[in-house]
C-alpha positions as CSV (number, residue, x, y, z in Angstrom):
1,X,48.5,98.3,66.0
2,X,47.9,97.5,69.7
3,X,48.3,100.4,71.8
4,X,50.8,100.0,74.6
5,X,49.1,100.2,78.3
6,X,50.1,102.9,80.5
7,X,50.8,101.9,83.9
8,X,48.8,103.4,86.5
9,X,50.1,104.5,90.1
10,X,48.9,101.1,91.5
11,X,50.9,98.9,89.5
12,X,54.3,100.9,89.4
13,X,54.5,102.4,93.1
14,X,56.1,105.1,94.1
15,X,58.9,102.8,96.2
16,X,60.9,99.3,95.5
17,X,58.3,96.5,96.6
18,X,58.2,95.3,100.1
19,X,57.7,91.3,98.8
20,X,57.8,88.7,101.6
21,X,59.8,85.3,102.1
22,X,56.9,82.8,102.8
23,X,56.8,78.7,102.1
24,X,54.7,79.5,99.5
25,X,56.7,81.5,97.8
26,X,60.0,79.3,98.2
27,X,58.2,76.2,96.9
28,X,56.9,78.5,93.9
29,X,60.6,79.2,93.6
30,X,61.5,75.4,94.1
31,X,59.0,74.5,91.2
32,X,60.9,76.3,88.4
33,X,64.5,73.9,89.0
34,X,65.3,72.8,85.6
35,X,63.1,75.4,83.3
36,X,65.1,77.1,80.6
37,X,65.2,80.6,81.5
38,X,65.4,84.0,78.6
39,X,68.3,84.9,79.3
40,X,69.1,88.5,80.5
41,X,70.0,90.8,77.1
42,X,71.7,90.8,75.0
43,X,73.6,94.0,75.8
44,X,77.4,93.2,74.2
45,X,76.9,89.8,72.1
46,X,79.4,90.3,69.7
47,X,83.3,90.7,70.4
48,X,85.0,93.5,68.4
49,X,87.8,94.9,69.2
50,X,85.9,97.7,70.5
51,X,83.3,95.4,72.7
52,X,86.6,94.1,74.0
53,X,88.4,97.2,74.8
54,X,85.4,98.7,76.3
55,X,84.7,95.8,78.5
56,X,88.2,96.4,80.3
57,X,88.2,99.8,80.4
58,X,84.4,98.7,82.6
59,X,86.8,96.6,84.4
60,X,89.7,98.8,84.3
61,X,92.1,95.9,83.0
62,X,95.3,97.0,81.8
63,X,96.2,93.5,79.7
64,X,97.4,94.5,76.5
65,X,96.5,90.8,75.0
66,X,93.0,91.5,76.3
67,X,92.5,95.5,74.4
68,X,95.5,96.1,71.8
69,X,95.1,94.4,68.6
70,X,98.5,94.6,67.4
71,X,99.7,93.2,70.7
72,X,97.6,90.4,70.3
73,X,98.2,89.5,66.5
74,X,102.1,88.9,67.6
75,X,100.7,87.1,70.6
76,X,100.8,82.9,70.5
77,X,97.0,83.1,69.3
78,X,97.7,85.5,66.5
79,X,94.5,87.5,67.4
80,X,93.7,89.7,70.5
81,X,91.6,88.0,73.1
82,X,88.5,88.8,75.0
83,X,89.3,89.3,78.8
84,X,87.6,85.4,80.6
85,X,84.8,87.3,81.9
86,X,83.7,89.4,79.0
87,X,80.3,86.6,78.2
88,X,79.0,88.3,81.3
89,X,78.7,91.4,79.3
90,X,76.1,89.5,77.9
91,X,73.8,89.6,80.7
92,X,74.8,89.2,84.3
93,X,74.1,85.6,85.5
94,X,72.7,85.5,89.0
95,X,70.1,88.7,88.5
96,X,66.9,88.7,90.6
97,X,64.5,88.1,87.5
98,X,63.0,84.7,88.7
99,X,60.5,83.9,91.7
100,X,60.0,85.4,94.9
101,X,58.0,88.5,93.8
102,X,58.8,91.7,95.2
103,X,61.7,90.2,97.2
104,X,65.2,92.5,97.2
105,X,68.3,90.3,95.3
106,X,71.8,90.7,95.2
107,X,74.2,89.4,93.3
108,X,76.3,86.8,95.4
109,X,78.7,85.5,93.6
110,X,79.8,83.6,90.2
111,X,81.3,80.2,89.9
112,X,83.2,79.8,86.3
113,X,84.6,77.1,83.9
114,X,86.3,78.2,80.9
115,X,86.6,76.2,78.3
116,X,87.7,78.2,75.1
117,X,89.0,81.6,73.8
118,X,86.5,84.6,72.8
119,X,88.1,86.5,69.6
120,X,86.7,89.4,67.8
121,X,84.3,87.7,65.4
122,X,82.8,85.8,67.9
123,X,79.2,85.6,68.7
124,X,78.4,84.5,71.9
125,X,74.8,83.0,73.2
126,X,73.7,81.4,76.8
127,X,71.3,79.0,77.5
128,X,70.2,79.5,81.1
129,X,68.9,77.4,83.6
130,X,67.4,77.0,87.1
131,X,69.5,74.5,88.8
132,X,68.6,75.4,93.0
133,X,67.1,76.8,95.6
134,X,67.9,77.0,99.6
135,X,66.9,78.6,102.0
136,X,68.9,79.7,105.0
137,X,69.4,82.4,107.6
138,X,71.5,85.6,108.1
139,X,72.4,88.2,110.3
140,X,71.5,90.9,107.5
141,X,68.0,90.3,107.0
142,X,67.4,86.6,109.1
143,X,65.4,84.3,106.5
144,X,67.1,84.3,103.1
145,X,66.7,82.6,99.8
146,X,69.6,81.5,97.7
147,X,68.9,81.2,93.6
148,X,71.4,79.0,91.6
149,X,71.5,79.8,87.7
150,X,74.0,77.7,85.3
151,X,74.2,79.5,82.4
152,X,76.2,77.8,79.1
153,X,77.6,80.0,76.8
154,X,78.0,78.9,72.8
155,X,80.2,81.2,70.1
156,X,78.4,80.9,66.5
157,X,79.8,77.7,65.8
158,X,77.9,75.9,69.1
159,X,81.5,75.3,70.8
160,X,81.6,75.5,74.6
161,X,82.8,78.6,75.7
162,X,82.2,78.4,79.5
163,X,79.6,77.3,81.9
164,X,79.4,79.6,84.7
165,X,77.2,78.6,88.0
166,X,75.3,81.9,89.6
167,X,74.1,82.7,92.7
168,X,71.5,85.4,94.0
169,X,70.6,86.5,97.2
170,X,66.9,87.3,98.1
171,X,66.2,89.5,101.3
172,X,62.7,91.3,102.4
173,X,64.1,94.9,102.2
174,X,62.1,95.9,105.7
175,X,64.0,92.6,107.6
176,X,67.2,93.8,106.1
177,X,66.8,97.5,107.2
178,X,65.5,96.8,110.3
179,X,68.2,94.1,111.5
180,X,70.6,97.4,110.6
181,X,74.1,95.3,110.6
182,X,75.5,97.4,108.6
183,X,74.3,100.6,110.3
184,X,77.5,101.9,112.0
185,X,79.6,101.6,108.9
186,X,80.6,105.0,107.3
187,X,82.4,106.1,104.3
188,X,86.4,105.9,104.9
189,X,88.4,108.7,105.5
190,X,92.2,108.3,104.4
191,X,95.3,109.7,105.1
192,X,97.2,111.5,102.1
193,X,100.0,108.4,103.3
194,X,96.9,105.9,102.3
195,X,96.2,107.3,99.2
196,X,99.8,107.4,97.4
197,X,99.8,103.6,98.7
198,X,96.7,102.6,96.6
199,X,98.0,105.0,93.8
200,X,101.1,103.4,93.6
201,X,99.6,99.5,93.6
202,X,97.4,101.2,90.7
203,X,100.5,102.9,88.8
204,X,102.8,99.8,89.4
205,X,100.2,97.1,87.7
206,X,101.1,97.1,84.4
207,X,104.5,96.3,85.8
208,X,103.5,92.9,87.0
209,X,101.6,92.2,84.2
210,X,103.5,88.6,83.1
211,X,102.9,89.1,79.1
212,X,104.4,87.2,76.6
213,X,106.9,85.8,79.0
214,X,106.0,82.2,79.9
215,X,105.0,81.1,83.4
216,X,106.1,77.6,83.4
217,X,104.6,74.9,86.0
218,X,108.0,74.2,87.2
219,X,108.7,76.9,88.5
220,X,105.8,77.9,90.9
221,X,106.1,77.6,94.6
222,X,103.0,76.5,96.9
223,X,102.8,79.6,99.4
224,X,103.9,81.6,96.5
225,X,101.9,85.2,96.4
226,X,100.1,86.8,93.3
227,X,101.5,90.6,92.7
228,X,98.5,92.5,94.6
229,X,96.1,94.7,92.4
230,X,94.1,97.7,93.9
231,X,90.3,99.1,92.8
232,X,89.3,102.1,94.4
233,X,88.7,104.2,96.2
234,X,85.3,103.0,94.7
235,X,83.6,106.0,92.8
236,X,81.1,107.2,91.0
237,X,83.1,107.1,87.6
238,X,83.9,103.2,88.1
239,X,80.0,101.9,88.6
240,X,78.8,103.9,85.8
241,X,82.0,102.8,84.1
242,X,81.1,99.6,84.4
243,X,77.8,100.3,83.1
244,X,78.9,101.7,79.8
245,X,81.4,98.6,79.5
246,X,78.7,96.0,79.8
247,X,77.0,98.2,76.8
248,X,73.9,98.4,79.3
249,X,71.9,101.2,79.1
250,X,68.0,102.1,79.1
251,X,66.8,105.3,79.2
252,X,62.9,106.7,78.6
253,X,60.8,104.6,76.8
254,X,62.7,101.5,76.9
255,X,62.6,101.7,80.3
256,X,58.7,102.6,80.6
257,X,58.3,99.6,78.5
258,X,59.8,97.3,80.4
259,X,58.2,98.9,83.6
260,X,54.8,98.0,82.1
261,X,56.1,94.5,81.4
262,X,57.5,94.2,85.0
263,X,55.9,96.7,87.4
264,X,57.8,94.9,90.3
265,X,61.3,95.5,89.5
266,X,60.6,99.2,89.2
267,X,59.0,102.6,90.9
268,X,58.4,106.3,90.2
269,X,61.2,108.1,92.2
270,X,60.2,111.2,94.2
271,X,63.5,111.8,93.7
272,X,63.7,112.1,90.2
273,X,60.2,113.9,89.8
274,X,58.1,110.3,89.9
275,X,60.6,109.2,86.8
276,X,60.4,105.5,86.7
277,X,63.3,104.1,88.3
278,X,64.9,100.3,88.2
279,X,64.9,98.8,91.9
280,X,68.9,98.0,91.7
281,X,69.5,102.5,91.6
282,X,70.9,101.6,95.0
283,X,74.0,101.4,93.4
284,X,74.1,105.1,92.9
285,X,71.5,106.5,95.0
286,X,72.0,106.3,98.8
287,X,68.5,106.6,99.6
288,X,67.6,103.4,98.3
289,X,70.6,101.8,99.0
290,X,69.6,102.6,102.4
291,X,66.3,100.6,101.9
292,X,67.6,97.3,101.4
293,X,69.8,97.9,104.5
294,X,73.1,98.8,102.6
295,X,74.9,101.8,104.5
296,X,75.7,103.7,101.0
297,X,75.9,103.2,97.4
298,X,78.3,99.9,96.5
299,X,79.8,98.4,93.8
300,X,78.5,95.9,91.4
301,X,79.5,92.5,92.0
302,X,80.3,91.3,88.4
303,X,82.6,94.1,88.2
304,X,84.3,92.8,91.6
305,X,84.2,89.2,89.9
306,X,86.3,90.1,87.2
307,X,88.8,92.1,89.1
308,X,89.3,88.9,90.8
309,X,89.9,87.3,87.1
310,X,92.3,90.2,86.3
311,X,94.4,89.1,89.7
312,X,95.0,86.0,88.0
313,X,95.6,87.3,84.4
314,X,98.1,89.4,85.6
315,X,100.2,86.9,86.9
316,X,100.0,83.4,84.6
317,X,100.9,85.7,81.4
318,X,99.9,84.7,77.7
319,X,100.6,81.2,77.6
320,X,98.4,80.2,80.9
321,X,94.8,79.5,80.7
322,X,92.6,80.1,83.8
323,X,90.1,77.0,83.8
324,X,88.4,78.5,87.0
325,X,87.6,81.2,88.8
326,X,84.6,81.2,91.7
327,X,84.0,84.4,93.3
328,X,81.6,85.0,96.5
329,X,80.1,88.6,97.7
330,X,80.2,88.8,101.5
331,X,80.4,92.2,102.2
332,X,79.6,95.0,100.4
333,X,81.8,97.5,98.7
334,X,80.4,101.0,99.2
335,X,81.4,104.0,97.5
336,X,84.9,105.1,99.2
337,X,86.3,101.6,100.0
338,X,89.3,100.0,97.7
339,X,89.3,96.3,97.4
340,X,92.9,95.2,97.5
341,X,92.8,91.5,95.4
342,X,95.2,89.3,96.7
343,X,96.3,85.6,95.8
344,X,98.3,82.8,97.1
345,X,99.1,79.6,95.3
346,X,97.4,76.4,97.2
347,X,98.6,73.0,95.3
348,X,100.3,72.1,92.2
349,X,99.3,68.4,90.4
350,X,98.3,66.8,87.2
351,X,95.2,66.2,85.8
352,X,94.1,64.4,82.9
353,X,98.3,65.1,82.0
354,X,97.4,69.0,82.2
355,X,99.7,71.1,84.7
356,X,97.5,73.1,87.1
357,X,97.8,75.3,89.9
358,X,95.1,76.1,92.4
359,X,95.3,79.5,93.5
360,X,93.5,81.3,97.1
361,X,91.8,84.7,96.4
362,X,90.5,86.8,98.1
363,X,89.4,91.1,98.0
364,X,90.1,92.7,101.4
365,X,89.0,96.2,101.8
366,X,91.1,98.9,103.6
367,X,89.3,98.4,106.5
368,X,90.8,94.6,106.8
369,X,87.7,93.0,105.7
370,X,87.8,90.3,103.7
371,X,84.4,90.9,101.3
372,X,84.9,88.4,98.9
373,X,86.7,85.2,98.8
374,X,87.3,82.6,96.3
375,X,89.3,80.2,93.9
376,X,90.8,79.8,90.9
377,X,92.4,77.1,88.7
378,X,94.9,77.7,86.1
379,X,96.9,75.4,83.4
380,X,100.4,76.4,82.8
381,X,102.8,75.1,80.0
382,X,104.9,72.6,81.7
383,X,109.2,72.0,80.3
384,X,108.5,68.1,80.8
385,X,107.6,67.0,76.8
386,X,105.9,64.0,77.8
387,X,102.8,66.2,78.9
388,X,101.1,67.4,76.1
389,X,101.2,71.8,74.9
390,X,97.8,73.1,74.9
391,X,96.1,76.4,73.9
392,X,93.1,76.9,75.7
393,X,91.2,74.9,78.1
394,X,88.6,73.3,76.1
395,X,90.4,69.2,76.6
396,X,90.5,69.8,80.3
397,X,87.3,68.3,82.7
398,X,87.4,69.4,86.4
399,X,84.6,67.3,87.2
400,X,82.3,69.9,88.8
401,X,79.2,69.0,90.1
402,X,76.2,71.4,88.8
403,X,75.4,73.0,92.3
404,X,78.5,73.5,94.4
């Protein structure tokens, strides 16, 4: 049996990697468009009612059709669902594990096609691909390097179940802390008036959660508003939350091991005694958070991606099928902001005789800030009988070009 090298002090350091942005590195980068890539995982592959359930309460979705499995067998599909953006809990599409050594990444945002139902049973797989590369310039941490990933994800009988389009950010951790734009920003301090108004967008959700009552095509209005959702005051309970609903753990020597495999993407934290540590702990320790220029600890942006999704879930009820939803990071969440998502309906038309309706989001924090905003496309049943029912989105072609 081959004995397993320790890594010395050299190879895992005793602080994330200060990499640097150079032309070298970029066209490295550039030279890897179109290779297949392992895919991240698998952490949950296989949808249970359990997997399911757990991935919303990660999410904190309240959708019965999405976590009860008597609600779901008198649903239209007979079975409970899988929330749209459970495949992530496969692996997170749009992770820094690609090029650009030693270089900081952040998620940036998720661009998603859905195409069929997950049901318990399922198994899902991805094949993952490098589609892009630009480079461009910010006020966080001036040259930057955006990573596109499409990732296709098959059940267990090779059918479609959505192709999703990631994005990364890359950012030299010194540039980013020394630029310091987000320097002056300091956890929130509410009023007891500001906290029974998020509490009571929280305790009011189920309330607004359409169901089994169909949303017809007819009758939506352009300029007509979604039924806002609240998450937050971010804390410490929802990012590990998260964690344990995307199933992802490692812990001692599964961690080791893939520090010997990967000495980059992790250091021995003073901190912690010199216990080896993955680079992304900024989400729950300041200090590094701090490093990569990031005022505190923040959320994780999948988890903000699918409250986005659950904005829209909310709303079109059982019988609509969300075709689309693109999401992009531009601020951070840190712990002790609440990210109000918010919708409004853009245009109604036909397509391919399918009924859909293209809705604006966005997540504003209490501080006004809009940190992430996006889109979404959803099929409703339409009353006129010459346009065909459907159950899912698997017929229906947006036409979306690879990079976008």
């Amino acid at each position: 049996m081959n004995a397993i090298a320790i890594p010395q002090q050299n190879e895992v350091g005793n602080a994330p990697a200060e990499g640097l942005i150079t032309d070298q590195a970029i066209a490295d980068a550039r030279a890897m468009i179109g290779l297949h890539l392992r895919p991240e995982g698998p952490y949950l592959q296989d949808a249970t009612a359990d997997t399911l359930r757990n991935w919303c309460n990660g999410i904190g979705d309240l959708n019965p059709l999405y976590r009860d499995i008597g609600y779901g067998a008198a649903s239209r599909y007979g079975t409970m669902l899988a929330h749209p953006m459970f495949p992530m809990a496969f692996g997170w599409l749009g992770r820094t594990r690609w090029g650009l050594p030693g270089v900081h990444g952040f998620y940036a945002g998720n661009d998603w096609e859905l195409m069929r139902h997950v049901r318990p049973g399922d198994r899902i797989t991805p094949i993952e691909r490098v589609v892009g590369v630009e480079e461009k310039e910010s006020k966080f941490s001036g040259r930057l390097v955006l990573q596109y990933v499409e990732a296709c994800y098959y059940n267990q009988r090779s059918e479609l179940v959505a192709r999703a389009l990631g994005t990364c950010t890359r950012h030299e951790r010194k540039a980013a802390r020394d630029t310091g734009k987000y320097k002056e920003i300091e956890q929130y301090e509410y009023s007891n008036e500001e906290h029974d108004r998020i509490d009571q967008i929280v305790l009011d959700e189920p309330k607004n959660i359409r169901g089994a009552a169909v949303r017809y095509w007819e009758e939506v209005e352009v300029g007509e508003e979604l039924p806002t959702i609240a998450r937050g005051p971010l804390s410490l309970m929802d990012t590990m939350g998260f964690l344990v609903g995307c199933g992802r753990g490692h812990t001692h020597g599964v961690v080791l091991q893939a520090a010997v495999k990967h000495p980059g993407h992790f250091f021995r934290n003073p901190e912690a005694g010199g216990g080896v540590e993955y680079t992304g702990i900024g989400h729950h320790r300041e200090s590094v958070a701090k490093e990569v220029g990031v005022p505190g600890t923040y959320d994780y942006g999948p988890q903000r991606s699918s409250w986005m999704c659950t904005l829209i879930t909310n709303w079109m009820g059982d019988a609509g099928v969300i075709k689309r939803v693109r999401t992009e990071m531009r601020r951070f969440n840190i712990v002790g902001d609440t990210t109000f998502c918010k919708g409004k309906v853009v245009r109604k038309y036909v397509k391919n005789n399918v009924p859909l309706v293209d809705i604006e989001i966005a997540a504003e924090n209490q501080r006004g800030e809009v940190t992430t905003p996006g889109l979404a496309t959803v099929a409703l049943p339409s009353r006129d009988v010459k346009l065909p029912a459907f159950i899912d989105g698997s017929a229906m072609d947006l036409e979306l070009p690879v990079v976008r």
